[in-house]
C-alpha positions as CSV (number, residue, x, y, z in Angstrom):
1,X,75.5,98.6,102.2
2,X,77.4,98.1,104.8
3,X,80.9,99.7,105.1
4,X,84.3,99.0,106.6
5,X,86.1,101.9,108.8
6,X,88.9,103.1,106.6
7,X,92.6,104.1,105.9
8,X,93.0,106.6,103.3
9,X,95.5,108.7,102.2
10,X,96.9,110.3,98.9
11,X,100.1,110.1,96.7
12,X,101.6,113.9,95.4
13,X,104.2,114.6,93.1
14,X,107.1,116.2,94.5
15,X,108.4,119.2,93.1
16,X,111.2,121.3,93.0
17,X,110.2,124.5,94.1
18,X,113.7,125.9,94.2
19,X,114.8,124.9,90.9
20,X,111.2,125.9,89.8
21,X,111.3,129.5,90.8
22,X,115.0,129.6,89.5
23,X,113.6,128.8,86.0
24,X,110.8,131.7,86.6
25,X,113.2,134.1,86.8
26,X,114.8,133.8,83.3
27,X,112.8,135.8,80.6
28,X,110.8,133.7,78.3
29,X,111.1,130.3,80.9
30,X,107.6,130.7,81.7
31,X,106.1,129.2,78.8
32,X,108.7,126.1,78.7
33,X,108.8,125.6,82.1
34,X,104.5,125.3,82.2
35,X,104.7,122.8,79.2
36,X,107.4,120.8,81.0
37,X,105.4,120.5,83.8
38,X,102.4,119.3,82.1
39,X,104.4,116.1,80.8
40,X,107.3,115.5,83.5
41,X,105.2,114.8,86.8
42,X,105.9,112.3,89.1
43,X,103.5,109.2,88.4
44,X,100.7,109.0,91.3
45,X,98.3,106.2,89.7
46,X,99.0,102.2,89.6
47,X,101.7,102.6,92.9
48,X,101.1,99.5,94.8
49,X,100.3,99.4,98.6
50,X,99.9,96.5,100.9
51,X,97.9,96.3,104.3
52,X,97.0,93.2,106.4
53,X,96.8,90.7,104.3
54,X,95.3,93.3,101.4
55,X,96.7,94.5,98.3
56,X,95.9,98.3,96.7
57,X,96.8,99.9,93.9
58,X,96.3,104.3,93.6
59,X,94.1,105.4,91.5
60,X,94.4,108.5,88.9
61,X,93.7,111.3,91.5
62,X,96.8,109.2,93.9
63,X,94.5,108.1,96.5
64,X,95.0,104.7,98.2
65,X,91.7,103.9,100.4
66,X,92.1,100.5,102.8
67,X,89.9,98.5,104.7
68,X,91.1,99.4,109.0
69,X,92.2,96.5,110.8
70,X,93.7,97.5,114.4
71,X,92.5,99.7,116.6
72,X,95.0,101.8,117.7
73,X,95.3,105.2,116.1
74,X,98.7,104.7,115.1
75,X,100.0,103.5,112.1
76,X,103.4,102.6,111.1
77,X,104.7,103.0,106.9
78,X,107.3,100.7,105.3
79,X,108.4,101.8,101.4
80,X,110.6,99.1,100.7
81,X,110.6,97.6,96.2
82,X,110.4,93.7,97.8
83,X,109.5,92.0,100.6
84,X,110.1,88.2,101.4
85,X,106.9,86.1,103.2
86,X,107.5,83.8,106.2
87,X,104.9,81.1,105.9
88,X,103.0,79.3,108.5
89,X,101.8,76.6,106.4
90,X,100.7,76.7,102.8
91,X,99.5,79.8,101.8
92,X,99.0,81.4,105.0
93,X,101.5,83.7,105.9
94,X,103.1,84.3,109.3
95,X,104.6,88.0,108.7
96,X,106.7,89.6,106.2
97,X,110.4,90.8,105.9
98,X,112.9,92.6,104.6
99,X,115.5,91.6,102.7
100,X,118.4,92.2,103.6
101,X,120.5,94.8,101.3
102,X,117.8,96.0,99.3
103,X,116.5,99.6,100.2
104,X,114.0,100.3,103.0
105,X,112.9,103.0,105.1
106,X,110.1,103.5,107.9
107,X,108.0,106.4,109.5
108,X,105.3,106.3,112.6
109,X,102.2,108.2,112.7
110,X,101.1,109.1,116.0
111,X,97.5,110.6,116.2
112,X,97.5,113.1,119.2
113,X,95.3,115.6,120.9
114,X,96.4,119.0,122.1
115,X,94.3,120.0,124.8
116,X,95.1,123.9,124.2
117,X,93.8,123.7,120.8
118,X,90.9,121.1,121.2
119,X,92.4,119.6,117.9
120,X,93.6,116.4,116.9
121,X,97.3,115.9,114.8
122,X,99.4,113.1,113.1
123,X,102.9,113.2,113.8
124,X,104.9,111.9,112.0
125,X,108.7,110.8,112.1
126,X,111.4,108.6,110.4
127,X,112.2,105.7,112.5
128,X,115.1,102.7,112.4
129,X,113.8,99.8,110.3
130,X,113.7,96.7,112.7
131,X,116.6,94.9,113.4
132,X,115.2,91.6,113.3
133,X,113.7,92.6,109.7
134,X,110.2,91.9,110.4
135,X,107.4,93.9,109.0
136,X,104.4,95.4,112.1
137,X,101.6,93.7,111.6
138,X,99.7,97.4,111.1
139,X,102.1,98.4,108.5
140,X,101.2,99.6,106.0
141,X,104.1,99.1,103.0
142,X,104.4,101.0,100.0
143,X,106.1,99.2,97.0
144,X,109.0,101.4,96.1
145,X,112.4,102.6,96.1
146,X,112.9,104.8,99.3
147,X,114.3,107.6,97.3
148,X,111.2,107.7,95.4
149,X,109.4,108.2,97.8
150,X,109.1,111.1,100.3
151,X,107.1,111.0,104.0
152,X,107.5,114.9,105.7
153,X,108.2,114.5,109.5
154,X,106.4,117.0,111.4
155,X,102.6,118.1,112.9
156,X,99.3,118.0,110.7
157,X,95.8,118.7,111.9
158,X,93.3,115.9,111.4
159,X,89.9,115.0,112.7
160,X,88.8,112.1,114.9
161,X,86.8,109.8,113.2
162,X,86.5,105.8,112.5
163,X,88.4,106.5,109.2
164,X,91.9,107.1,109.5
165,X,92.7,110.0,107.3
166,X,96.7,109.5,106.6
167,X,98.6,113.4,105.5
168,X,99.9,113.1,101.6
169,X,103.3,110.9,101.0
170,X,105.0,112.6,98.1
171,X,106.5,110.4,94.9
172,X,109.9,111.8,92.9
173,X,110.2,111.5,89.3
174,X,112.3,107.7,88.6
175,X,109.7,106.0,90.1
176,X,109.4,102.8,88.2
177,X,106.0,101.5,88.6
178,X,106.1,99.0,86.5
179,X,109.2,97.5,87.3
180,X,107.4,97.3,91.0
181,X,103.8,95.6,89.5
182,X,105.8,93.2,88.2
183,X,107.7,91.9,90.6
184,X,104.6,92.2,93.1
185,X,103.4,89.5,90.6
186,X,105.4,87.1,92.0
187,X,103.7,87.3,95.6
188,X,100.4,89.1,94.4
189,X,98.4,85.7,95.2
190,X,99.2,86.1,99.0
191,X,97.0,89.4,98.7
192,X,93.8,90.3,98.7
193,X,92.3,92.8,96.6
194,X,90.3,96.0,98.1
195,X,86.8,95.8,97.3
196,X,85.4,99.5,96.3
197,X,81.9,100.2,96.0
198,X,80.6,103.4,94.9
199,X,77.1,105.0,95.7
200,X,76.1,107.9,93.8
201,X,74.3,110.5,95.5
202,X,72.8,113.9,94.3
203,X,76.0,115.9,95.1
204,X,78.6,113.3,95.7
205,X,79.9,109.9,94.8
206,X,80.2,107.5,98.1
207,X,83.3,104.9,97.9
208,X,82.8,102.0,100.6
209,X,84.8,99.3,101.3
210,X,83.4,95.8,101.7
211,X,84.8,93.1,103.5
């Protein structure tokens, strides 16, 4: 089976740990508070990501895994609810913008090594949305509302490999997932779906993804 090299990274709820530990404190919150939690988390599964040409949904554990299609280990992150197609020809699309006056936001990841530490990092850092609207090539865009949606600027350790293995991006409550799906109906035939292949192995379960 041959396998493509790989982008992965994972969706978390966000939470309030301020407000949580607030809530501890009170006698008898402990209980309520541990129910609440069970039912009010942030949806992880079904949020759409797109990625040269490909279209991804997360699965149940939050995980997005896409085929790598540039080289550089960099990677740029649009979350923007709609995006509008420039076409070519036909079916075959240019690039992609934004449109103007609805939400967006974008972040850079930079993978580094720090020769001190022999380790390798992704930073990470909000950056101005072009001003000519038009969506990098290597983005990779995350179907939502900004607000929804938050990316920590900062340092985190990661290895060197041919997979590119992104830190967690962390989802609000509000999301509204379906509200996204179904407008991403509307351009979904542009896409291309990832193709996930699983080999099961004694101790593990192998997901490839074939191009």
């Amino acid at each position: 089976m041959d396998a493509e090299p790989t982008i992965t990274f994972f969706f978390r709820p966000s939470i309030d740990i301020e407000r949580m530990m607030l809530k501890l404190k009170k006698p008898g919150s402990l209980a309520k508070t541990t129910l609440r939690g069970m039912v009010d988390q942030s949806p992880i599964a079904g949020i759409l990501v797109l990625y040269a040409g490909y279209i991804a949904a997360s699965d149940y554990n939050g995980e997005v895994i896409l085929p790598r299609k540039h080289l550089m280990t960099a990677v740029t992150i649009m979350v923007t609810p709609e995006l509008f197609p420039v076409t070519l020809f036909d079916n075959t699309i240019h690039h992609w913008e934004l449109i103007p006056g609805v939400p967006a936001a974008m972040y850079s990841y930079e993978q580094k090594y720090n020769d001190t530490t022999k380790e390798y990092s992704w930073e990470v850092k909000e950056i101005s949305v072009p001003l000519d609207r038009k969506i990098p090539l290597e983005s990779i865009v995350i179907v939502a509302k900004p607000k929804n949606v938050i990316v920590p600027s900062g340092i985190t350790t990661t290895r060197e490999t041919a997979n590119l293995v992104l830190p967690p991006v962390y989802i609000t409550k509000g999301i509204n997932i379906v509200e996204h799906s179904t407008y991403m109906l509307t351009v979904r035939h542009l896409f291309r779906p990832v193709d996930l292949k699983n080999k099961r192995e004694p101790i593990q379960i192998l997901t490839h993804v074939i191009d």
